[in-house]
NUNU-91196 format. One record per residue: residue in three letters; x, y, z of N, C-alpha, C in turn. Coordinates in pm, 1 decimal, always signed. Example, Ala and Ser with C-alpha at 12.3 -4.5 7.8 and 13.67 -1.06 7.14 Angstrom:
BEGIN
<residuo=ALA, n_u=+1319.0, n_v=-569.0, n_w=+780.0, ca_u=+1230.0, ca_v=-450.0, ca_w=+780.0, c_u=+1320.0, c_v=-330.0, c_w=+780.0>
<residuo=SER, n_u=+1285.0, n_v=-225.0, n_w=+708.0, ca_u=+1367.0, ca_v=-106.0, ca_w=+714.0, c_u=+1290.0, c_v=+3.0, c_w=+787.0>
***
This chain:
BEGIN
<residuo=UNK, n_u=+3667.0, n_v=+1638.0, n_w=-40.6, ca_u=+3722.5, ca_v=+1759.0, ca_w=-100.6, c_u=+3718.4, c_v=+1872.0, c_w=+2.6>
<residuo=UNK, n_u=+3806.8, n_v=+1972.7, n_w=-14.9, ca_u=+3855.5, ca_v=+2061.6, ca_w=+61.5, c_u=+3733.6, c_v=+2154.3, c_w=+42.3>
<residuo=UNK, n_u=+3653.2, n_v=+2224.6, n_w=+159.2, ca_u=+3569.3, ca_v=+2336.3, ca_w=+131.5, c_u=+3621.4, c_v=+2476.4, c_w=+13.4>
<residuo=UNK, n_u=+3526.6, n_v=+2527.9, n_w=+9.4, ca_u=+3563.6, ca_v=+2625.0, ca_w=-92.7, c_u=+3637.5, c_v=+2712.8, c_w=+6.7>
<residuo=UNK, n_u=+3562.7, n_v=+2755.0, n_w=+180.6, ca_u=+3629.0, ca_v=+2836.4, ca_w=+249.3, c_u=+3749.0, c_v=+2847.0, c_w=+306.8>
<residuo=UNK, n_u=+3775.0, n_v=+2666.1, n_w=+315.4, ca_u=+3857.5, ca_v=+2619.6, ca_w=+357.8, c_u=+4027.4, c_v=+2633.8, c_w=+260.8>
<residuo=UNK, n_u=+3985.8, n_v=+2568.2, n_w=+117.9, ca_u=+4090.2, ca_v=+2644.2, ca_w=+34.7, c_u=+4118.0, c_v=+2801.0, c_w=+32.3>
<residuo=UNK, n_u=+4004.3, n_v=+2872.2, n_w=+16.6, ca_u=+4055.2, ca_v=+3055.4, ca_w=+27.7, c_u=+4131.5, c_v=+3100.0, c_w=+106.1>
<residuo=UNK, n_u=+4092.2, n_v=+3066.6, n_w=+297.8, ca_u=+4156.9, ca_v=+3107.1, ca_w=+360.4, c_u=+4293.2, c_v=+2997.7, c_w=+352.5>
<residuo=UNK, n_u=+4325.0, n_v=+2895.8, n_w=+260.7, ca_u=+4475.3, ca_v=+2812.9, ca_w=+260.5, c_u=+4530.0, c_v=+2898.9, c_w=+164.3>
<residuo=UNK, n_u=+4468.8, n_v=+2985.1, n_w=+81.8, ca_u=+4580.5, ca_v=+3033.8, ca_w=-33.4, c_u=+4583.3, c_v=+3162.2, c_w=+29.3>
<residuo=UNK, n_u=+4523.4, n_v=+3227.4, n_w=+124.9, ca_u=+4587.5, ca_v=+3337.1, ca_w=+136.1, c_u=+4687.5, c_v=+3331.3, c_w=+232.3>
<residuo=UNK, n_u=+4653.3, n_v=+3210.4, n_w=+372.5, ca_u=+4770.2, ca_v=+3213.0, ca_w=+429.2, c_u=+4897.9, c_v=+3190.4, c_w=+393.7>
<residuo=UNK, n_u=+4923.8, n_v=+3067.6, n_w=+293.2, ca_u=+5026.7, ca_v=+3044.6, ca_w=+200.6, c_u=+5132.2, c_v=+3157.3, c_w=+133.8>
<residuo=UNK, n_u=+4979.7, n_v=+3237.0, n_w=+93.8, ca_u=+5071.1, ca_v=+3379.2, ca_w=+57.7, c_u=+5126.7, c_v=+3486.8, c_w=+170.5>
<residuo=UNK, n_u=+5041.2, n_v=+3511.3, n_w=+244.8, ca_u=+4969.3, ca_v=+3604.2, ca_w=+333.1, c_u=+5027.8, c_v=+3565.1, c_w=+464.7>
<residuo=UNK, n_u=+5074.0, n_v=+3625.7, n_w=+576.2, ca_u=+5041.1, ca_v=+3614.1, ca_w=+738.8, c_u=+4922.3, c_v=+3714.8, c_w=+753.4>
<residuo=UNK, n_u=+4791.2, n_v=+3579.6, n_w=+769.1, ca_u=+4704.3, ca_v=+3680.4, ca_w=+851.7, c_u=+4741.7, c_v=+3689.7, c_w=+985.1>
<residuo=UNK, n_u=+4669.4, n_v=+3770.2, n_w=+1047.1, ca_u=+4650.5, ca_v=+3815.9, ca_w=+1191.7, c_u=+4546.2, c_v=+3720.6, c_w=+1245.4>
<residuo=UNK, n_u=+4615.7, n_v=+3633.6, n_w=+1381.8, ca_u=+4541.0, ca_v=+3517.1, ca_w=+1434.7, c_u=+4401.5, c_v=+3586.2, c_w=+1464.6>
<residuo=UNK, n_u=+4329.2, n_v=+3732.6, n_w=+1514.6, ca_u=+4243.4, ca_v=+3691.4, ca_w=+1512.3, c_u=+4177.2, c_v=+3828.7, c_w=+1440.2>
<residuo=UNK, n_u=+4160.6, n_v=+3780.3, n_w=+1300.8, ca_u=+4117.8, ca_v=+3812.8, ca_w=+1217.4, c_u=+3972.4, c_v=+3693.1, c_w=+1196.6>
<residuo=UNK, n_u=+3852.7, n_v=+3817.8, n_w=+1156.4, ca_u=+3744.8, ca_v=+3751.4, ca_w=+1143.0, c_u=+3746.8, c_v=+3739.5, c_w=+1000.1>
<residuo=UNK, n_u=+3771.0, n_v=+3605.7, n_w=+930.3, ca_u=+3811.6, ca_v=+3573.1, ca_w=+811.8, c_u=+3640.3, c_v=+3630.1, c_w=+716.5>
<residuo=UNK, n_u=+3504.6, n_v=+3628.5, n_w=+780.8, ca_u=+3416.1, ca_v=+3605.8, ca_w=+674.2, c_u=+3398.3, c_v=+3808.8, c_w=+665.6>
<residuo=UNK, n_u=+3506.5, n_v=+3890.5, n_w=+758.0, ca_u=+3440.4, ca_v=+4050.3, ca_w=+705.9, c_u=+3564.9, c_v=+4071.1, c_w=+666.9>
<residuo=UNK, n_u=+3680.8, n_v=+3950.9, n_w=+628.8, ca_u=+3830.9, ca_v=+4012.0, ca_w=+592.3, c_u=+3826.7, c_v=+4110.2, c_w=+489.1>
<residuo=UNK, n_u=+3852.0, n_v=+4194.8, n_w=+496.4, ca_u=+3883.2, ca_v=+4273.9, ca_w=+290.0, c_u=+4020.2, c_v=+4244.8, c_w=+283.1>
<residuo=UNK, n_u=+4047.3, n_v=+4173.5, n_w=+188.3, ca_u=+4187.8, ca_v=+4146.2, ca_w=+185.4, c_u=+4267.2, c_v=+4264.3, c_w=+87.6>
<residuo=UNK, n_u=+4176.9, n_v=+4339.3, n_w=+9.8, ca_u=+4162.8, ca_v=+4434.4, ca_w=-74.0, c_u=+4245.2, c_v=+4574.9, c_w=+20.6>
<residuo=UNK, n_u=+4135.3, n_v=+4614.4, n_w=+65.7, ca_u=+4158.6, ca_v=+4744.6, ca_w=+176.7, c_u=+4248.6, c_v=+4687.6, c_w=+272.3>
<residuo=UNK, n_u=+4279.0, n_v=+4576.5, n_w=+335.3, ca_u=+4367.6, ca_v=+4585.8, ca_w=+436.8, c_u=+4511.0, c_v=+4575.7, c_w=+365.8>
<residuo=UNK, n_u=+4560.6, n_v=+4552.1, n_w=+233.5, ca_u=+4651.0, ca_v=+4537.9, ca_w=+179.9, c_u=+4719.2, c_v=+4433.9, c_w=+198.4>
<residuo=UNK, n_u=+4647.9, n_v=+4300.3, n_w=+210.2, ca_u=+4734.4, ca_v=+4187.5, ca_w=+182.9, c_u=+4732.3, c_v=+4166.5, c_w=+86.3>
<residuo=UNK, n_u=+4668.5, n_v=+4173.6, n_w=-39.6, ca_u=+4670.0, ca_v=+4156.2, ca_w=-178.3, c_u=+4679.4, c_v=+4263.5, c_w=-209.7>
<residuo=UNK, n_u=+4739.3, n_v=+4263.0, n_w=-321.5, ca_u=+4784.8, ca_v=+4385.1, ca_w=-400.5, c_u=+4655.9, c_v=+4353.8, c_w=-554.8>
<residuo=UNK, n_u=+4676.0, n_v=+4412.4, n_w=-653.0, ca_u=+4578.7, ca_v=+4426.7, ca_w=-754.8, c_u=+4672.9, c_v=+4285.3, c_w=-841.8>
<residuo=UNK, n_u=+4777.4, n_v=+4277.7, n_w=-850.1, ca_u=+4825.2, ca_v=+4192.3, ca_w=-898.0, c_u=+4773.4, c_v=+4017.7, c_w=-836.5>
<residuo=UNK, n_u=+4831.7, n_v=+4022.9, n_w=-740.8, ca_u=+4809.0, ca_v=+3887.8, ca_w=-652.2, c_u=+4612.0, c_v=+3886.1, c_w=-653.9>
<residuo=UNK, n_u=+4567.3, n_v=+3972.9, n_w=-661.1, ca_u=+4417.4, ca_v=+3963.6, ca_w=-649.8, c_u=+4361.8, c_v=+3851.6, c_w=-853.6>
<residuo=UNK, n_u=+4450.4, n_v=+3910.1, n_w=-936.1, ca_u=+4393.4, ca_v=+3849.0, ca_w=-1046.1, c_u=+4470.4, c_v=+3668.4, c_w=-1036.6>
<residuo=UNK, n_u=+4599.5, n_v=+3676.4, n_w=-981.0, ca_u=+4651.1, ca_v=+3535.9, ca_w=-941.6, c_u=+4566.9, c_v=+3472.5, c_w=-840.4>
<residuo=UNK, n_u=+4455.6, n_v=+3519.9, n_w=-736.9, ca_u=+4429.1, ca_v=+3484.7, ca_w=-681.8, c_u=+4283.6, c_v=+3448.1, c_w=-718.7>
<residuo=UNK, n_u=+4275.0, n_v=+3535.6, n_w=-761.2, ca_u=+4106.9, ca_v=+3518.4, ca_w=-857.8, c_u=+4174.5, c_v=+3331.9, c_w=-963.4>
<residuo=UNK, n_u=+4256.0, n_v=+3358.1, n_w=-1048.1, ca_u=+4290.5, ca_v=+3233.3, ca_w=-1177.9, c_u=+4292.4, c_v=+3136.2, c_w=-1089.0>
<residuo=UNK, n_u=+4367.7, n_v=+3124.6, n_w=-986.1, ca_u=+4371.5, ca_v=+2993.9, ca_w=-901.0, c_u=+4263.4, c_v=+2947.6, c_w=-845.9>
<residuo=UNK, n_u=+4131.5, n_v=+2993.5, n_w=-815.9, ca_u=+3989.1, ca_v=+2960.2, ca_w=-766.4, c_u=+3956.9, c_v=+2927.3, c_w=-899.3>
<residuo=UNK, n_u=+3980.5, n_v=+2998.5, n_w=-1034.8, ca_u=+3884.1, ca_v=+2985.7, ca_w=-1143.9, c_u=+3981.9, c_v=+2809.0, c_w=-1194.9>
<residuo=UNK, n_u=+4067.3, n_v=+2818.6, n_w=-1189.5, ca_u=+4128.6, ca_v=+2694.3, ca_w=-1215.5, c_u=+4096.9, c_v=+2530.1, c_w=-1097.1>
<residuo=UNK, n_u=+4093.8, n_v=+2612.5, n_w=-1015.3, ca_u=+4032.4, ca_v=+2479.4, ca_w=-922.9, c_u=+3914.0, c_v=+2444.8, c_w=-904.6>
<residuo=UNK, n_u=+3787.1, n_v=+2516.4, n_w=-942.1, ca_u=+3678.0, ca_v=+2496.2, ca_w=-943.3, c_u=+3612.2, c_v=+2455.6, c_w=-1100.9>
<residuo=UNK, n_u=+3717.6, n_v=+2503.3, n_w=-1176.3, ca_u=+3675.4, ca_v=+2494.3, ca_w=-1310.2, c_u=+3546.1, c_v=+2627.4, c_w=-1344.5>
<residuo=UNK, n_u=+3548.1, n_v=+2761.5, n_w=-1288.6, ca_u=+3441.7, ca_v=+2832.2, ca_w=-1282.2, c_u=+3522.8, c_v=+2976.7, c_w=-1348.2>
<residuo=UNK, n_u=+3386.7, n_v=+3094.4, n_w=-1387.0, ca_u=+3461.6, ca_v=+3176.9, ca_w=-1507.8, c_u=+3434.5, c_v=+3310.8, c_w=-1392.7>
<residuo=UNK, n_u=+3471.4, n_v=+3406.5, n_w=-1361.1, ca_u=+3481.3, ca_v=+3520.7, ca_w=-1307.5, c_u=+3431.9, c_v=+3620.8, c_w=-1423.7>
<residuo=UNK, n_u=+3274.5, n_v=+3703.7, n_w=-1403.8, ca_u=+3329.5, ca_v=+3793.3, ca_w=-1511.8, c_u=+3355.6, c_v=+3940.8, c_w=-1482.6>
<residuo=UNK, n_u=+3368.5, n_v=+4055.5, n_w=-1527.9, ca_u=+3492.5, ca_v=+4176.6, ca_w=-1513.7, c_u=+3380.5, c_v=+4277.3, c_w=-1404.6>
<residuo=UNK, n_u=+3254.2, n_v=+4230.2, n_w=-1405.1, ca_u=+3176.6, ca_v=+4331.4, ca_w=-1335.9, c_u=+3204.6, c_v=+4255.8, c_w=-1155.8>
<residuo=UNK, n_u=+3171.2, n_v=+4129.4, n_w=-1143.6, ca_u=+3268.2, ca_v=+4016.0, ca_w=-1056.2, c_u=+3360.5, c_v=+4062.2, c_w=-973.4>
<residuo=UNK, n_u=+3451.8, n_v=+4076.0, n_w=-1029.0, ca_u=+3623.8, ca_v=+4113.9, ca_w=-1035.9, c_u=+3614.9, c_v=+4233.4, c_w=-934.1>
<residuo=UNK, n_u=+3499.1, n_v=+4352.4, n_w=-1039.3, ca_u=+3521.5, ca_v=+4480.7, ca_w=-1027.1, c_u=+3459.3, c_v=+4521.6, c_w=-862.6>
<residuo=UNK, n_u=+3363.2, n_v=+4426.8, n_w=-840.9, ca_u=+3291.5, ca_v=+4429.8, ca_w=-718.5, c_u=+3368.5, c_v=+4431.0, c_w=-590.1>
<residuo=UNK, n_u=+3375.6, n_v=+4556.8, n_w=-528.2, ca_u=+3473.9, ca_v=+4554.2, ca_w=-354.6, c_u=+3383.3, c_v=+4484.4, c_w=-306.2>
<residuo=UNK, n_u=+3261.4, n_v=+4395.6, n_w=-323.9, ca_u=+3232.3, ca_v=+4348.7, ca_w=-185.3, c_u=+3261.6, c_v=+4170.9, c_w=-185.8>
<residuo=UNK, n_u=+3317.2, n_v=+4194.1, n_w=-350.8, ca_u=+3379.5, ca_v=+4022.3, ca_w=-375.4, c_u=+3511.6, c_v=+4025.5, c_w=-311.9>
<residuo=UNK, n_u=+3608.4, n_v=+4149.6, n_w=-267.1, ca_u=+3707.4, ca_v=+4189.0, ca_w=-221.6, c_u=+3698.7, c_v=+4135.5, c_w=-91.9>
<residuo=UNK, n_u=+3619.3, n_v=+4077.6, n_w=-5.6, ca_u=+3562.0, ca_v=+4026.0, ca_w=+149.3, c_u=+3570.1, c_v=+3897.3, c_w=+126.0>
<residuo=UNK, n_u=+3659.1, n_v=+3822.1, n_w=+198.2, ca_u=+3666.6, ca_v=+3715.6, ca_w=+212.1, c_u=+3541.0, c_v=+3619.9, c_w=+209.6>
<residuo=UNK, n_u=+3474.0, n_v=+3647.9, n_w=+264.6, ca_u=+3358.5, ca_v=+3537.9, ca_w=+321.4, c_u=+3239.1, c_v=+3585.8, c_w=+141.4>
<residuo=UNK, n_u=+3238.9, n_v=+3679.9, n_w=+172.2, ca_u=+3151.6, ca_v=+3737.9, ca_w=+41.7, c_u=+3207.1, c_v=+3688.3, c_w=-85.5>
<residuo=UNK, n_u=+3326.5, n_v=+3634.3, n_w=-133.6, ca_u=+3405.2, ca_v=+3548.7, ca_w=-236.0, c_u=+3356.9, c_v=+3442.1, c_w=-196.7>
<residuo=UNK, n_u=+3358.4, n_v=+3344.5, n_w=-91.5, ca_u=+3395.4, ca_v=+3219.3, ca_w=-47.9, c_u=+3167.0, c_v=+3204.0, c_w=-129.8>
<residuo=UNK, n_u=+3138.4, n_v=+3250.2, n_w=-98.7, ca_u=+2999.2, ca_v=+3241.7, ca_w=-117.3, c_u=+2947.8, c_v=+3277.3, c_w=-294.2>
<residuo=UNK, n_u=+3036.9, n_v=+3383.7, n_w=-341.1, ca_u=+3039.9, ca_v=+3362.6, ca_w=-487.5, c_u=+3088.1, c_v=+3239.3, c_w=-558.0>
<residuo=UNK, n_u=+3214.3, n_v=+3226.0, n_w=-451.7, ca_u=+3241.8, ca_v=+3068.6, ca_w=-604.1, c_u=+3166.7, c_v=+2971.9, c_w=-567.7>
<residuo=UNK, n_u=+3082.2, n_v=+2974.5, n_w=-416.5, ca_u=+3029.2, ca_v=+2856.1, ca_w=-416.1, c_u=+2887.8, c_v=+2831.3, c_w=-482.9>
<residuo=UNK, n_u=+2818.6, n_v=+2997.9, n_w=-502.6, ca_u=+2736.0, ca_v=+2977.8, ca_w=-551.3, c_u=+2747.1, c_v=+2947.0, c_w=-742.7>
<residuo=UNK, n_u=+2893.3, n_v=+2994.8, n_w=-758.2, ca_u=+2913.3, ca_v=+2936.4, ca_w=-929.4, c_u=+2922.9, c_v=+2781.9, c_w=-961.2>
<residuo=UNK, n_u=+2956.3, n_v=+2751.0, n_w=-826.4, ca_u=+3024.4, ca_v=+2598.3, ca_w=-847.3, c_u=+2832.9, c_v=+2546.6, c_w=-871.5>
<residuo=UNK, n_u=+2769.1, n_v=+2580.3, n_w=-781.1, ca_u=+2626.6, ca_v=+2522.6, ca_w=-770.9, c_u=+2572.5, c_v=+2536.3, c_w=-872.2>
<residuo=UNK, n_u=+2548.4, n_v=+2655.1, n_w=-966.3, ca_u=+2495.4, ca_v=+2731.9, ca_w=-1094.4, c_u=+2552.4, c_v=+2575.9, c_w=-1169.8>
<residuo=UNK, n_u=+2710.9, n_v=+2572.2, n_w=-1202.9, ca_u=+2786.5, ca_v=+2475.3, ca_w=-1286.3, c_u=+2693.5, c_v=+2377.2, c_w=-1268.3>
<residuo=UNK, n_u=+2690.6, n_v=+2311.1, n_w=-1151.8, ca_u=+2642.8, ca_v=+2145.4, ca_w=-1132.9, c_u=+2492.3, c_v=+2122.4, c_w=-1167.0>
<residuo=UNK, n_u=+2446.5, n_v=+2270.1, n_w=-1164.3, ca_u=+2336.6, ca_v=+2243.1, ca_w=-1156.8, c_u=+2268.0, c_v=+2287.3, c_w=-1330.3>
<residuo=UNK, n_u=+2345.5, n_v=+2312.1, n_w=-1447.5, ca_u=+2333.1, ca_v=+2348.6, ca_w=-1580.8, c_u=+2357.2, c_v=+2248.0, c_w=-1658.2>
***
């Protein structure tokens, strides 16, 4: 299976041209304006749908879940919470 980091940074490039050298784990994809508030909740459903994991609104609301690497480490720590309940 595909890393968790490994899918994040595939759905944003998919969407997204990052900048080759962009340090993906201090990205804000938030503040630099590759996501908009819209694409951020499509982008949030598509992790919550592939991991099978629930986001909740304080989550969401957090700019420092807005950091690439700082997400990649939330869902992985939900996925762990899951497997491990």
């Amino acid at each position: 299976m595909e890393s968790v980091k490994e899918f994040v940074k595939d759905c944003l490039e998919r969407e997204y041209d990052l900048p080759a050298d962009v340090d993906f784990d201090t990205f804000d994809f938030i503040k630099t304006g590759y996501i908009d508030s819209i694409g951020y909740i499509q982008f949030i459903s598509m992790l919550e749908d592939e991991y099978d994991i629930t986001f909740d609104s304080e989550e969401l609301d957090d700019e420092e879940n807005q950091i690439a690497g700082n997400l990649v480490k939330l869902v992985e720590r939900k996925i762990k919470e899951k497997s491990n309940g």
